[in-house]
N, C-alpha and C positions, 0 to 999 in steps of 0.2 A: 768559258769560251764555247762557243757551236762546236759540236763533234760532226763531223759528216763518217758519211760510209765508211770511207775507206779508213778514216782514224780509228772506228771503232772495231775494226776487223786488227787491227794495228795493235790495239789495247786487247783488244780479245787474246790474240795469240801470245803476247809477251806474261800477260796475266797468266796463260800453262804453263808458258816454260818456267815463271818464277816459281810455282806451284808445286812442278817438279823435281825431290829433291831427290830421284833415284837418274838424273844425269845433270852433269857443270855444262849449263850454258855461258858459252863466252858470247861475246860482240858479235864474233863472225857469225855465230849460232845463232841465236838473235835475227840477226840480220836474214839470214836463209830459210827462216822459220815466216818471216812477213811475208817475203819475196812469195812463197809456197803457197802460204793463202788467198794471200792477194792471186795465184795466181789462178787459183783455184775456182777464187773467187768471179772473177773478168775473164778468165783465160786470154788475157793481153800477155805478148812475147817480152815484153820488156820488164818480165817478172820473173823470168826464167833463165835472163843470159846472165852466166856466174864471174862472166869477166864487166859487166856494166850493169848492175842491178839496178829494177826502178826504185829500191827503196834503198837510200843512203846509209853510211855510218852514224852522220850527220842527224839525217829522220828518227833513228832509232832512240840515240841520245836524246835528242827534246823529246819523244813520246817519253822516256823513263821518268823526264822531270816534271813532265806532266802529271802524269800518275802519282809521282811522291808527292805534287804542289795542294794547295787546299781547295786550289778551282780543280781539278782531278778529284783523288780519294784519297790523297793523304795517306798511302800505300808506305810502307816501311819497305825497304829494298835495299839488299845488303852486295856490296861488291866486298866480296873473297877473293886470296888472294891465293893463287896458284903457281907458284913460282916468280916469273915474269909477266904472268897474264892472271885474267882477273875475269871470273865466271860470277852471274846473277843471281838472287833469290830472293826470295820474303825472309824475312827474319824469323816469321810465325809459318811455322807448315802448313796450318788451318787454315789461312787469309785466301781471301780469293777477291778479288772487287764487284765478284756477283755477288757478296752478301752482303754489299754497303747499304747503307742506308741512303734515300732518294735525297738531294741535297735541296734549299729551300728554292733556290730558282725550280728544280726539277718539280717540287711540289707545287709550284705556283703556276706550272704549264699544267700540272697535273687537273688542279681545280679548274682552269680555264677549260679543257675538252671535255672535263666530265660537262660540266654549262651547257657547253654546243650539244654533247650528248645526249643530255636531258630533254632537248628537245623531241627527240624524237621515241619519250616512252609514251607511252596509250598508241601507238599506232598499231597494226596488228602484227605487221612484218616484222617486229623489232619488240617480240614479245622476252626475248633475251635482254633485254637494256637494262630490266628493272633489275634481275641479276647480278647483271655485269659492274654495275654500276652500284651496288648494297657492297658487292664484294668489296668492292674497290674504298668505298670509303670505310670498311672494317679495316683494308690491311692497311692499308695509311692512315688511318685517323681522321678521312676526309669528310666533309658535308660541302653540300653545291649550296651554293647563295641560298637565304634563307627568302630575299626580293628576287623578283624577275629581272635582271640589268637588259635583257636583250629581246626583242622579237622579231620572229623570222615569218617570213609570209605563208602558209599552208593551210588547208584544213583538213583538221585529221576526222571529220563530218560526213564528209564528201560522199555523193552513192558512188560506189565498186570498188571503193579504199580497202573492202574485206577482202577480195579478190587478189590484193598484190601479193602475200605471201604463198598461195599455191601457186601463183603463174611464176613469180620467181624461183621456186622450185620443180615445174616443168621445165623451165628454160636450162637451168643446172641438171639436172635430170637428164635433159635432153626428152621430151615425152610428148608425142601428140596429141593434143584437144579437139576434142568433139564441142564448139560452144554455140550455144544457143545466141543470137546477136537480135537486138529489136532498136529500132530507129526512132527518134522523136515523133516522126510521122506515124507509127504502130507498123511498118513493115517487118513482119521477120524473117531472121535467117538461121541456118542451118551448118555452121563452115567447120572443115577440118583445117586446122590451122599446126601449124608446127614452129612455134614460139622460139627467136630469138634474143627480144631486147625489149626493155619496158622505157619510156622516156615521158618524162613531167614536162607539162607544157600550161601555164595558166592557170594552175590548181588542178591542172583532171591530167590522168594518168592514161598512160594509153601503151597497147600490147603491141610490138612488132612482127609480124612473125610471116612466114611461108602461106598463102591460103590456095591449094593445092585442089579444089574443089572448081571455085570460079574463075579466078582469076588468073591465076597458075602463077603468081608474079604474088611481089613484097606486098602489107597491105598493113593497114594500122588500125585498131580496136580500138573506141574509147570505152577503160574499162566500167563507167558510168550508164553503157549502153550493152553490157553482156548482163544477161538474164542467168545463166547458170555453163558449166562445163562441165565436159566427163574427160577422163584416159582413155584412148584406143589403141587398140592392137597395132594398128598401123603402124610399120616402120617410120621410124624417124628420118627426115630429108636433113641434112645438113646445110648449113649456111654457107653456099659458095659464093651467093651474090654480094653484100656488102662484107668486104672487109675491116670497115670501120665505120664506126655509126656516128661517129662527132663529123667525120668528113661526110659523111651519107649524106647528114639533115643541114649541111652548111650552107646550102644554095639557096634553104627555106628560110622560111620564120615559123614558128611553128611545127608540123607534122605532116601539115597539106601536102602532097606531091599532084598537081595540074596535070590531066591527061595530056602529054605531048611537052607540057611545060618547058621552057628554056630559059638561063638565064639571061635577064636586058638589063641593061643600067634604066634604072629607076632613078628620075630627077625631080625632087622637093624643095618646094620655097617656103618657108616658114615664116611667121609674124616676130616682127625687132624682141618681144618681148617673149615668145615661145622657144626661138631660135637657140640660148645659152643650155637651154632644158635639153634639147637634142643633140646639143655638144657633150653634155657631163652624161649625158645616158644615151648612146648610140642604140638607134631601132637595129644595125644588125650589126657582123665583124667586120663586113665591106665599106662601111658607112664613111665617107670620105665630103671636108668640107670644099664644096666649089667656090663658092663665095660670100667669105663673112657680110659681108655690107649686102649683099643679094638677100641674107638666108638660105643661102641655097646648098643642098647638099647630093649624095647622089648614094645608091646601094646597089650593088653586082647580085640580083637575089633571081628566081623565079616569083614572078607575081602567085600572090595565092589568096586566098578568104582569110587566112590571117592578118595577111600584109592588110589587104585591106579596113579588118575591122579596127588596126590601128591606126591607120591614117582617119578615119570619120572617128574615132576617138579624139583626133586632136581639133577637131570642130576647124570653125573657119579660121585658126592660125596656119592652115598650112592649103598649098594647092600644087596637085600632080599635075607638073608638066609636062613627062614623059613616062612611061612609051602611052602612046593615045588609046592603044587599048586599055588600061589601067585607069587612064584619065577620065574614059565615057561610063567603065562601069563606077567609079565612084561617083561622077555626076550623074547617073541614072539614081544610084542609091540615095544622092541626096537630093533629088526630083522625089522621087517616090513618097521619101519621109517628111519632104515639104508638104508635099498633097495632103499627108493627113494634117496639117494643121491649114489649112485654107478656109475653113470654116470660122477658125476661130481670127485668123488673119482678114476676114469681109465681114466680120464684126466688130470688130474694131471703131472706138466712138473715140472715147478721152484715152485711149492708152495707145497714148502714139505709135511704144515699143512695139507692140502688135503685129504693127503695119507692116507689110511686105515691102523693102523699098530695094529696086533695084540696082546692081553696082555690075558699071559698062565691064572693069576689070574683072569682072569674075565670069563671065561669059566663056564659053568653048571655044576656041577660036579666035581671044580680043588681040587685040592689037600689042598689047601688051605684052600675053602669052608671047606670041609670035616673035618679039624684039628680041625677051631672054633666050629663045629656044636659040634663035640664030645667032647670037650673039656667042652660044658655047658651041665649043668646038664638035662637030658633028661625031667625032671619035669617041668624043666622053660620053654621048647620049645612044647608045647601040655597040654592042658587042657581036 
C-alpha cells in the first residue's frame, strides 16, 4: 500500500520505541510518542491536546499490523504482559525496519527513477549522476535497461549547456557576475548581473537574474549567447522582486517580458483537422475552449515573439482574431515571408500549386473575421 508522510513518521517513531528495551511502552505510550512527532513534525495543535489527540488508539493499532503484515516488513512484535496492561517490543533487540531489505514493488520504482535518471548523465551539471547512480546499482543489485524504453526532448549539444553548472552555483552561492553577453547581430555587452533562476524554454537555457548595470530591473540571458563570466566583489542584491518564478513567467509563453506588455485575451480559430491537436496540447495554462464547432479558442497571456513564432508554426490552420494588434504583426510576418517567394509564385507555368491564389476569408478585416469577433462576447476578447 502507498505510505504517505505522515504514516511514515508514524512507522518511524513506533519502530524506537519497539527498539527500546530500556523502557515498556504501553498503548498510551505509543500513542503520545506519534502525537509528539507529528507534532514536531507540522506543528499543528491537534497533536498536542492529551484530552483529544490527532492520532487515535485505533491509528496506532492498524500502524502495528501493518508493520507485522508482509505488505509492511513483516516486523515481529511482541505484546508482554504486565500485570493488567501490556507494553511493545521487537522480539529481536537488533531488528529495526531500517535494515529491511527494499521489497520488490520498492525495487521496481527503484529501476524506473534510476531510467529517468539516466537521462540526465553526460550533461555537465549533473556530473554526480554517474556516481549516484554506479552506487545505487551496487547496493541493490540494480542495472537500468539495457534498450532505451524512453525519449525525452533535450540536447545535451547545445552552445552554453557548459555554462549551467557555475551559474547554478552562483545562484546557490548567492555571487555576482561580471558576463560578457554578445548578440546574434555581433553587439556586445558588459553586465553585472546578480543571478536568481535559470529556466529551459525550447532547448536553450536562459539565466534570470538582477542586471544592475542597465537596466536596473529583472533581465534574462540566453545562456547560448554569454561569451564568458567572472566573480565580483560586488555585494550581492538579493531578490526582493519575484517571489516566485512559476507565477513570474505565467502570463508569458516563453521568457519574453514585452516592454509595457499586459495581459489581453488572445482569440484563435483553428482548422477542423488542427483544432483536437490544441485540445490534447494547450499553447498555455489559460487556454480555454470557446467554441468547439468555431475552433475557436482563447489565452489570458501577454503577446510576445514567442507567442507569435508559435502561431506562424501552425501555418494556415490557424488565424488571430484578436487583439488586432497581434493579428497585424503576424499578418505583416506572413506578407514579408510571402515576398520572398513571389519570384518563384510569377513563375509558375504547369505547377499550378505555385500559384498565388487569393482567399476573400483570409483578408484583415473580412467579413467573416468581423461576424465571429461580434458574435463573442465583447468581455471574453479584452481584459
Amino acid at each position: 500500500m502507498p505510505v504517505n508522510k505522515h504514516a511514515l513518521i508514524r512507522y518511524r517513531t513506533l519502530d524506537k520505541c519497539f527498539s527500546n528495551f530500556a523502557r515498556r511502552y504501553y498503548i498510551e505510550d505509543l500513542i503520545q510518542a506519534c502525537n509528539d512527532a507529528l507534532y514536531q513534525h507540522t506543528g499543528n495543535d491537534k497533536y498536542s491536546d492529551p484530552l483529544n489527540p490527532g492520532i487515535s488508539r485505533r491509528q496506532v493499532l492498524v500502524d502495528i499490523d501493518f508493520m507485522e503484515s508482509d505488505a509492511g516488513w513483516g516486523a515481529m512484535i511482541e505484546r508482554v504482559k504486565d500485570g493488567r496492561r501490556v507494553y511493545y517490543r521487537y522480539e529481536d533487540q537488533e531488528y529495526t525496519i531500517n535494515n529491511q531489505p527494499i521489497t520488490d514493488e520498492e525495487m521496481a520504482k527503484l529501476r524506473e527513477t534510476m531510467l529517468m535518471l539516466s537521462r540526465f548523465k553526460g550533461l555537465p551539471q549533473f556530473e554526480w549522476m554517474e556516481s549516484l547512480l554506479t552506487n545505487l546499482e551496487d547496493k541493490f543489485h540494480l542495472k537500468g535497461a539495457s534498450e532505451s524504453v524512453i525519449s525525452m526532448d533535450g540536447n545535451a549539444f547545445a552552445t552554453g549547456i557548459e555554462h549551467l553548472s557555475p551559474l547554478f552555483n552562483a545562484i546557490l552561492n548567492k555571487t555576482t557576475l561580471l558576463i560578457d553577453y554578445e548578440t546574434f547581430d555581433g553587439t556586445q555587452y558588459h553586465w553585472e548581473i546578480h543571478p536568481y533562476h535559470i529556466k529551459q524554454y525550447n532547448n536553450r537555457w536562459f539565466l534570470i537574474g538582477l542586471n544592475n548595470d542597465e537596466y536596473k530591473n529583472i533581465t534574462n540571458l540566453a545562456l547560448d549567447r554569454i561569451v564568458g563570466f567572472e566573480q565580483v566583489s560586488t555585494p550581492f542584491i538579493e531578490n526582493t522582486i519575484i517571489e516566485d518564478f512559476d507565477d513570474y513567467f505565467y502570463d508569458i509563453v516563453g521568457v519574453s517580458f514585452p516592454l509595457d506588455g499586459k495581459v489581453e485575451k488572445v482569440l484563435l480559430q483553428f482548422s477542423k483537422r488542427r483544432f483536437p491537436y490544441i485540445v490534447s496540447k494547450p499553447i498555455h495554462g489559460s487556454q480555454k475552449t470557446i467554441s468547439p464547432t468555431e475552433g475557436l479558442i482563447s489565452l489570458d497571456v501577454i503577446p510576445n515573439r514567442e507567442l507569435e513564432s508559435i502561431i506562424l508554426s501552425f501555418g494556415d490552420d490557424v488565424e488571430v482574431l484578436a487583439p488586432l494588434s497581434l493579428r497585424d504583426a503576424i499578418a505583416t510576418k506572413i506578407k514579408n515571408s510571402s515576398t520572398k517567394y513571389e519570384p518563384m509564385q510569377n513563375d509558375c507555368t504547369n505547377n499550378s500549386y505555385l500559384c498565388s491564389v487569393e482567399n476573400e476569408d483570409s483578408k484583415i478585416g473580412s467579413p467573416r473575421q468581423e461576424e465571429i469577433i461580434n458574435s463573442t462576447d465583447a468581455d471574453t476578447l479584452h481584459r
